[in-house]
N, CA, C and O of each residue as an XYZ file, in Angstrom:
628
protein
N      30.692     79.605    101.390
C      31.501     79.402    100.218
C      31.761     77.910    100.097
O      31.792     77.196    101.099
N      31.939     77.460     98.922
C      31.762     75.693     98.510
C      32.993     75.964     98.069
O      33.564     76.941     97.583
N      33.320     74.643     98.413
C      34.634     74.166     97.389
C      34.914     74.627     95.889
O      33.797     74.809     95.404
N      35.728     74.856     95.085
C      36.375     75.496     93.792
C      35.695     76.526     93.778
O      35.451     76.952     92.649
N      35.081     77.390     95.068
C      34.507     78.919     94.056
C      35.807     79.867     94.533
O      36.660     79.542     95.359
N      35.734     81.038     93.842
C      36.740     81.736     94.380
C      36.441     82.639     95.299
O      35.290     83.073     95.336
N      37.219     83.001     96.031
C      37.021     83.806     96.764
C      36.890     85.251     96.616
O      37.864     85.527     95.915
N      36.194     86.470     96.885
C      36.045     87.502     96.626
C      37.149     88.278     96.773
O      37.770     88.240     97.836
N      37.662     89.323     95.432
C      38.888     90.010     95.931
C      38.734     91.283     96.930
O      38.114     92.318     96.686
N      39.349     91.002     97.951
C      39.422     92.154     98.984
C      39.259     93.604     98.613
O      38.446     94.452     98.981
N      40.455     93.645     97.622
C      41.527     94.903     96.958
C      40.061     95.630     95.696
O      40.036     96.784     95.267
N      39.462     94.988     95.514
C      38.497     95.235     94.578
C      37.756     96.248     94.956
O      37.429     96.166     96.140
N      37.154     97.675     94.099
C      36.755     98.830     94.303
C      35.157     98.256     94.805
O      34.578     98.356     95.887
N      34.820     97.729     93.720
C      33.062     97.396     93.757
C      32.725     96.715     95.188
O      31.823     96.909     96.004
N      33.793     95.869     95.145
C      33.146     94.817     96.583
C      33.434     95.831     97.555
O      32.305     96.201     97.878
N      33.948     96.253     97.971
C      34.221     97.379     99.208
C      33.609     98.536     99.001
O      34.046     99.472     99.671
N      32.557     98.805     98.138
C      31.478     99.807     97.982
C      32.158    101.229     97.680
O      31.362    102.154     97.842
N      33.610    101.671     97.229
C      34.262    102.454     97.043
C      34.499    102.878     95.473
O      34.886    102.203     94.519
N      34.208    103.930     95.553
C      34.223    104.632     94.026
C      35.501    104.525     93.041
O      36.469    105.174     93.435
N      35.694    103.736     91.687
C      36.595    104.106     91.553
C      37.610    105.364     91.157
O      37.096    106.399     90.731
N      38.911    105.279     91.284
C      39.236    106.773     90.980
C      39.913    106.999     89.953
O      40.580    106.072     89.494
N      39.933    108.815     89.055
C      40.142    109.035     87.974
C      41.500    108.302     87.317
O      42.184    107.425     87.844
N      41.613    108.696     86.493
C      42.630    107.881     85.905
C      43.681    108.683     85.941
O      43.553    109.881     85.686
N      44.919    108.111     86.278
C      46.411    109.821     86.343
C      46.644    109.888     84.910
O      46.967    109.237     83.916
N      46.171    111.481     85.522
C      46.675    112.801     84.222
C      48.070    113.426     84.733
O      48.141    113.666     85.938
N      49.309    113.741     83.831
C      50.340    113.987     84.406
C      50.087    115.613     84.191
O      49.523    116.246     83.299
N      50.754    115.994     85.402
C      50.412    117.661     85.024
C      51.426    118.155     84.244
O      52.565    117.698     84.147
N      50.939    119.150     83.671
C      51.565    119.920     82.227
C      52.747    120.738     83.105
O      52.509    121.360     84.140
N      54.162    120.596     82.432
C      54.897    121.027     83.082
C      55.225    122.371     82.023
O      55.139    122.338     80.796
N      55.567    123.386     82.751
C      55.853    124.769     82.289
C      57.585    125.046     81.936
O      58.506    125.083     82.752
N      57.642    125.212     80.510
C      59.375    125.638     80.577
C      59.987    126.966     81.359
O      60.113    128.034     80.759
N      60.324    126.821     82.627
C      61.154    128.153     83.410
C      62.805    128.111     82.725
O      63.808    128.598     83.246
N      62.731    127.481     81.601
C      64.485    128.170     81.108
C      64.495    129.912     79.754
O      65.239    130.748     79.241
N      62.891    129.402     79.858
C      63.055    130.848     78.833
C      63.126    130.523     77.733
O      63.195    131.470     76.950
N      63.151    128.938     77.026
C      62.996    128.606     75.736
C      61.548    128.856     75.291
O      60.543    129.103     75.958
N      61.762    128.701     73.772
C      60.559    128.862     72.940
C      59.579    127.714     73.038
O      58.360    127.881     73.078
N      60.151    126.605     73.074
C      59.537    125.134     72.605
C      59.432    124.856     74.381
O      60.408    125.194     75.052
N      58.097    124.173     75.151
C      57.847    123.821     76.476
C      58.731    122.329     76.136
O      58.864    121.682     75.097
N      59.301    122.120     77.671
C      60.050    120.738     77.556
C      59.197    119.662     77.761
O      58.164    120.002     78.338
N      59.282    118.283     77.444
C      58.538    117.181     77.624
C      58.588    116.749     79.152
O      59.449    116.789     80.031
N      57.360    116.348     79.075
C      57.200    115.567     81.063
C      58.258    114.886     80.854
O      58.669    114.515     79.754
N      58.900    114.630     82.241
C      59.773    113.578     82.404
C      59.238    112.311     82.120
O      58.115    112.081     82.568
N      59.845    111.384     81.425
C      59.635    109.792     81.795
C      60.346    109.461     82.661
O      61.356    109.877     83.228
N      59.142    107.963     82.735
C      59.479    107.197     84.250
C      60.673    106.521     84.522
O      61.135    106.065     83.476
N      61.348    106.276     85.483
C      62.418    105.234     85.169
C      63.926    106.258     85.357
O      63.876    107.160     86.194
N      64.881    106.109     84.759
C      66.390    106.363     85.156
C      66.033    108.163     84.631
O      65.297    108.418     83.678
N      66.702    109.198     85.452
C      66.356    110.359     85.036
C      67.375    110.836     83.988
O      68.523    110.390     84.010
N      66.968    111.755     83.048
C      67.492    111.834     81.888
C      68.743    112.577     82.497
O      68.696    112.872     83.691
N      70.012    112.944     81.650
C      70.932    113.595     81.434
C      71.130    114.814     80.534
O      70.437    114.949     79.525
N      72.024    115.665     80.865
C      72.176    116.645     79.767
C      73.135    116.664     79.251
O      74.161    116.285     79.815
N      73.114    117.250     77.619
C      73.450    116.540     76.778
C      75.394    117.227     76.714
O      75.779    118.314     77.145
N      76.090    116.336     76.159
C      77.656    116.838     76.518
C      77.721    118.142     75.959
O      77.045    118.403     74.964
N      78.350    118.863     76.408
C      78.867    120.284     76.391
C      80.116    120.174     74.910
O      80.774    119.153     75.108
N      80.365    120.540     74.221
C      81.382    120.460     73.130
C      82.474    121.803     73.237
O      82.118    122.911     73.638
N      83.647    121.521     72.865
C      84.872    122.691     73.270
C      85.067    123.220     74.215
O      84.184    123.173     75.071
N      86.185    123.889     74.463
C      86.781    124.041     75.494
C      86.223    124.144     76.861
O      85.186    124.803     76.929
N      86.750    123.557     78.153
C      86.150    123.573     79.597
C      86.010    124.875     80.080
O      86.807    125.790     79.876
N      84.802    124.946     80.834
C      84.696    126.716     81.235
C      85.647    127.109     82.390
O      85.723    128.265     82.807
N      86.209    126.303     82.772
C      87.315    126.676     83.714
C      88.619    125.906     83.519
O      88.861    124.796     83.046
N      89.300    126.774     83.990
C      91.068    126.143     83.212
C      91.366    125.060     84.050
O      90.807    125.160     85.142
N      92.273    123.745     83.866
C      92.618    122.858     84.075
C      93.874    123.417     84.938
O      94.615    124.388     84.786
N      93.789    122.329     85.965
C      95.235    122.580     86.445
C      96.006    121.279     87.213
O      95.290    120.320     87.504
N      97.292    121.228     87.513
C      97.729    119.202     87.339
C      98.506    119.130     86.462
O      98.468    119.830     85.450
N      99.336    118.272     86.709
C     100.397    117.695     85.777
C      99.457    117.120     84.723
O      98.314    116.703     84.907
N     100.153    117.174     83.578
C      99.449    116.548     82.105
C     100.001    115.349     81.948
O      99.626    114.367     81.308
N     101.307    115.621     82.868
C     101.950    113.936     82.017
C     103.019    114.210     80.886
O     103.609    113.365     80.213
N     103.111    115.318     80.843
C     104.549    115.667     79.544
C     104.966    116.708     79.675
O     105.048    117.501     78.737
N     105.439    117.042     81.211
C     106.112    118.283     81.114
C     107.670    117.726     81.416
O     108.707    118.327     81.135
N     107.568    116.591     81.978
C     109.237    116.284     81.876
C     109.516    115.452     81.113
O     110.382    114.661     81.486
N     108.804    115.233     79.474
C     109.647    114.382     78.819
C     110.785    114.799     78.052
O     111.202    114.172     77.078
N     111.264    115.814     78.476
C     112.491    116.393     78.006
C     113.461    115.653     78.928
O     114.527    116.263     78.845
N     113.581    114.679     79.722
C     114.644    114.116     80.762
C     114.840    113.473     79.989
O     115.887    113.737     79.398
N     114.001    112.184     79.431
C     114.086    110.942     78.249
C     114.693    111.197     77.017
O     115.229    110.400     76.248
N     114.533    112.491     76.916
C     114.570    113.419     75.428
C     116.809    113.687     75.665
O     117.808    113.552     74.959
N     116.548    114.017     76.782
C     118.506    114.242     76.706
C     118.865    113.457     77.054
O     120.000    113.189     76.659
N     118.150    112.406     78.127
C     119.214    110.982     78.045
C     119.511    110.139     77.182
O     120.516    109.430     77.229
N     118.589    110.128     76.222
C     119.178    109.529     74.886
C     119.304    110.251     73.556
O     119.072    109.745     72.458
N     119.672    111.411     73.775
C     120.296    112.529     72.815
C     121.945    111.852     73.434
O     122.754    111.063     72.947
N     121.881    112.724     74.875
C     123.331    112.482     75.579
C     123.874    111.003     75.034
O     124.656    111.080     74.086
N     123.576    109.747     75.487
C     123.816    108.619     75.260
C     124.239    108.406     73.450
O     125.168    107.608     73.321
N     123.767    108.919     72.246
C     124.074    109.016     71.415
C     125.477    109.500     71.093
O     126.421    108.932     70.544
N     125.305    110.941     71.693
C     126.446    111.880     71.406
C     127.962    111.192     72.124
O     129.138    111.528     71.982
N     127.320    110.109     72.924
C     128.874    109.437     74.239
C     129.597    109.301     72.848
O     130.635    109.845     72.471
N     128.732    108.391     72.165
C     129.575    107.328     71.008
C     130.306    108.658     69.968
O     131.467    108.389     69.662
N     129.899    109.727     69.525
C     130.940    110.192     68.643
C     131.577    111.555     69.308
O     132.421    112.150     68.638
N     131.221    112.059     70.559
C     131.655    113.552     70.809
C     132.400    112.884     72.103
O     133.358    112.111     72.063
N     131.996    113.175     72.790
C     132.374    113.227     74.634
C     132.077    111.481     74.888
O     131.031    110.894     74.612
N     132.778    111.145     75.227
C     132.517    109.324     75.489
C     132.365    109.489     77.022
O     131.326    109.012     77.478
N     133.132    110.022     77.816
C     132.303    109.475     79.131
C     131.512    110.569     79.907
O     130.661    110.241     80.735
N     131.841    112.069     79.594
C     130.827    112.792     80.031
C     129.396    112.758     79.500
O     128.559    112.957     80.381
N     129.024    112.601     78.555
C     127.958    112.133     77.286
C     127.227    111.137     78.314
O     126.116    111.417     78.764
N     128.118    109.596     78.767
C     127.407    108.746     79.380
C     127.114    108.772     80.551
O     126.108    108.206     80.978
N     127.814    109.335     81.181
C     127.561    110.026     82.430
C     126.296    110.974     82.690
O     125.566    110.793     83.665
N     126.105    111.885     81.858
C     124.951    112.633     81.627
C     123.373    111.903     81.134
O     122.217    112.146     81.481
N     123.912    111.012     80.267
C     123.021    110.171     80.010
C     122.125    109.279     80.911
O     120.897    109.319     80.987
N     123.277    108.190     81.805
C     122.842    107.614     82.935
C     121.729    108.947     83.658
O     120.506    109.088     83.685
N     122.681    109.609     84.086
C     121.737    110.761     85.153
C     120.445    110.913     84.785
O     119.515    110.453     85.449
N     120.237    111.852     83.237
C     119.118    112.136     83.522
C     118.077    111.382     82.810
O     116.924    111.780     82.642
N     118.699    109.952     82.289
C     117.770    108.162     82.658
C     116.965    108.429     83.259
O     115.801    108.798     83.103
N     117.883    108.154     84.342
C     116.902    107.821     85.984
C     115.853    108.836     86.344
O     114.661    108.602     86.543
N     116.778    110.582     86.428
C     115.384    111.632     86.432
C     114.224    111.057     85.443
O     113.243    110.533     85.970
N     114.309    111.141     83.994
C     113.201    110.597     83.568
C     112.156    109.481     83.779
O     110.946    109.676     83.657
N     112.795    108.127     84.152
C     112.319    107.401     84.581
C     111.757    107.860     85.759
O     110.531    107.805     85.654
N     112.134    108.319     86.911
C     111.357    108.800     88.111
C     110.168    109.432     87.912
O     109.048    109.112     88.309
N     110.675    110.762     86.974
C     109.587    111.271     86.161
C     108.211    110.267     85.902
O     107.214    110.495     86.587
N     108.188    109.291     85.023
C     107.518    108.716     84.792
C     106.931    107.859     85.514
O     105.805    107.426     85.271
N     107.849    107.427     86.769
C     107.098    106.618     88.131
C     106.093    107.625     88.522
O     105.032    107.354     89.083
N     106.418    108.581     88.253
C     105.326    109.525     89.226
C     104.280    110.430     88.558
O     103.842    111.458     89.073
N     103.836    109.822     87.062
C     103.398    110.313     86.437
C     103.540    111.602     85.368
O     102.725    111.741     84.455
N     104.607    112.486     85.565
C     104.837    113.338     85.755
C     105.456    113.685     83.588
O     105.404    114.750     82.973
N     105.863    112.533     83.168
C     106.721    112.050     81.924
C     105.816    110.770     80.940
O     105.318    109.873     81.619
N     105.707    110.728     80.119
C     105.120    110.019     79.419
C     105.713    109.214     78.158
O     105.103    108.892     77.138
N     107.519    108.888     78.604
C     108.519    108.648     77.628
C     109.488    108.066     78.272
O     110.676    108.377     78.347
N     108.786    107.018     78.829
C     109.670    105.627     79.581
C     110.685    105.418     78.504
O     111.851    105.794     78.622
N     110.211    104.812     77.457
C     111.164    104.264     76.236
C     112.289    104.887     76.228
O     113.328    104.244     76.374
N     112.307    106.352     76.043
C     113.531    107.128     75.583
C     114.193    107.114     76.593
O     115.401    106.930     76.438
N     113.647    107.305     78.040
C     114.214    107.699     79.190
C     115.627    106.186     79.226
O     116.858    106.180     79.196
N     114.070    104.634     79.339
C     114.891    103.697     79.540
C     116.738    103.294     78.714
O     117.830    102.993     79.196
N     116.224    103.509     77.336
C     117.303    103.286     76.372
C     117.900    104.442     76.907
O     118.745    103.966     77.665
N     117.975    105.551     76.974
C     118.607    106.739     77.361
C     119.967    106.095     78.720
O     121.165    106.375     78.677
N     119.438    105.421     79.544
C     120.036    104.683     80.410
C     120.838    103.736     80.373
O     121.834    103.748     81.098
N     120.501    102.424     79.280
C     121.084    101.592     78.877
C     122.286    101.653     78.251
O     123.276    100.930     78.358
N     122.058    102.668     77.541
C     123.034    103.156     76.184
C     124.307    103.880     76.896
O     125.452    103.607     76.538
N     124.001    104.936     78.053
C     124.428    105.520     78.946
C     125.303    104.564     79.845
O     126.160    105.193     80.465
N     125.306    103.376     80.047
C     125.945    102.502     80.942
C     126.790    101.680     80.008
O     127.906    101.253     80.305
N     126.179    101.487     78.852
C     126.995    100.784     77.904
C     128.148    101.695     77.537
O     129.234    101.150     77.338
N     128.071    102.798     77.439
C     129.011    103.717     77.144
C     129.838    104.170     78.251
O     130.687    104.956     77.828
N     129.911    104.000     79.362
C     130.586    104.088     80.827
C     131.398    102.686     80.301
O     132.593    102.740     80.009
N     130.600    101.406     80.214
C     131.767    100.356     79.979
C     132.393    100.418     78.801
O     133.309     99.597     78.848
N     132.380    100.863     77.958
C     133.123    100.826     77.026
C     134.371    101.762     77.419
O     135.525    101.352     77.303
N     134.032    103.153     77.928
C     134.958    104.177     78.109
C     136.119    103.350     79.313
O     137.344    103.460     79.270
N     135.335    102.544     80.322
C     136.437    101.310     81.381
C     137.040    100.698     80.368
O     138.267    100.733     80.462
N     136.647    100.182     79.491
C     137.211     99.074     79.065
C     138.165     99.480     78.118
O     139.034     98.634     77.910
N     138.277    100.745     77.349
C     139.322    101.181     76.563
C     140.466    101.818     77.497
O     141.592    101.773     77.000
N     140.359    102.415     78.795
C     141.070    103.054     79.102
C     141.918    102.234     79.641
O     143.148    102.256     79.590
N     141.057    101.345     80.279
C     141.822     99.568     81.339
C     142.898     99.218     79.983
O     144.055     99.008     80.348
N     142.649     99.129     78.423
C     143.061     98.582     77.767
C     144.783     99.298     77.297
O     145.770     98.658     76.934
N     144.604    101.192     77.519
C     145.578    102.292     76.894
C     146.824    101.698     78.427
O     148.044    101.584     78.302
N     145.907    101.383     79.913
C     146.918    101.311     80.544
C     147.711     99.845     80.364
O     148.926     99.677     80.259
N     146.816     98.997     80.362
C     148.055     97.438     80.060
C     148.561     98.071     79.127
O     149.537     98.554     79.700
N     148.632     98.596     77.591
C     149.100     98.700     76.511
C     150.177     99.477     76.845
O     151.348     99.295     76.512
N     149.643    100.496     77.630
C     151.041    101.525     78.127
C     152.324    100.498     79.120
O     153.544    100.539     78.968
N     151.588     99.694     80.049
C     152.226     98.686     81.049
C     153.521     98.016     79.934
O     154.731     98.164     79.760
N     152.549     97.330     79.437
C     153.274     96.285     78.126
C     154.657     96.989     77.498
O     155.737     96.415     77.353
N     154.437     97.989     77.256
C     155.116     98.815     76.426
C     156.533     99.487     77.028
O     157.577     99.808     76.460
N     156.104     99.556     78.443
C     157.331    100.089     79.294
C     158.019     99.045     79.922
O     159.076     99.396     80.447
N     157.591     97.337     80.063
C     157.917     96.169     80.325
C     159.575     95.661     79.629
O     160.732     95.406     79.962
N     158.141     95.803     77.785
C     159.183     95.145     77.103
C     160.319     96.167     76.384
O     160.974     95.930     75.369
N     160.353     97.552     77.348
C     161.236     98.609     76.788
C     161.171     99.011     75.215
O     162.014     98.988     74.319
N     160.055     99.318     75.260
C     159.796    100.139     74.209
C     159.998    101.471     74.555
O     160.508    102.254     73.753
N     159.686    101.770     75.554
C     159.605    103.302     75.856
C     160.553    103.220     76.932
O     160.536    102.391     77.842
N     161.679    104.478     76.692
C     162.617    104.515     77.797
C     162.123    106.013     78.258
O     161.437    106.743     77.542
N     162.615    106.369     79.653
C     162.438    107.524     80.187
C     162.872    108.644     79.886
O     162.304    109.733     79.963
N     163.985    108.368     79.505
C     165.292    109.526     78.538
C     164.961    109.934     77.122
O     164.067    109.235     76.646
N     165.339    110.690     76.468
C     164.786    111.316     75.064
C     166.035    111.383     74.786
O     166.688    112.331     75.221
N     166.824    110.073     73.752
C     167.822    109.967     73.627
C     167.844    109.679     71.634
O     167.120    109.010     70.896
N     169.241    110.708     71.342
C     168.720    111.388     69.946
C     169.935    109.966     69.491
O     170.185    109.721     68.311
């Protein structure tokens, strides 16, 4: 061999005196689902998928959904409402409480109504101080009142 010739390819059918071979035929694949129409050979490459299923799952679900306790959020700020015109501190009291259940609720997935739960809470504490702060206010007023003898002990006609 001289300089710039090429060299003979190894891999080559002819030079290695070997026959070449047929060309691939893919074999005919047979439909075993019992349809009318035979299915197509697979192509090469990522294997196909089947196609999504539509309506309901063939077996029942089971697990929290996520909204079976948003009724906690739902009365803590019903309750928290009602402080301000019915019941002022049982209302907020109730309110606070079942806040927090809701909120827990919702730490744990369980509730899907942070919002109501949260304000449910807020509103609920705001209404605890208000109910301190009027009553703190009936006792100085009462204090004041028995100080500067307004009110005597006797029921004198």
């Amino acid at each position: 061999m001289t300089y710039g010739q090429t060299p003979p390819d190894p891999f080559a059918a002819e030079s290695l005196g070997q026959p070449t071979p047929p060309p691939y035929v893919p074999p005919a694949y047979q439909d075993t689902r019992g349809y009318a129409q035979p299915s197509p050979a697979p192509a090469y490459g990522q294997p196909s998928y089947p196609a999504p299923q539509y309506g309901a799952p063939a077996f029942p679900t089971f697990g929290p959904r996520g909204d079976e306790k948003n009724w906690m959020g739902i009365v803590s700020l019903v309750a928290s409402i009602a402080a301000f015109f019915v019941a002022p501190f049982v209302g907020s009291v109730a309110a606070v409480v079942f806040g927090h259940l809701g909120l827990g609720a919702v730490r744990r997935g369980e509730a899907r109504n942070r919002g109501l739960a949260l304000w449910g809470t807020i509103l609920g504490y705001v209404g605890i101080g208000i109910t301190v702060i009027v009553v703190i206010a009936y006792i100085a007023l009462f204090a004041f009142a028995v100080q500067e003898g307004g009110f005597s002990g006797s029921i004198d006609a």
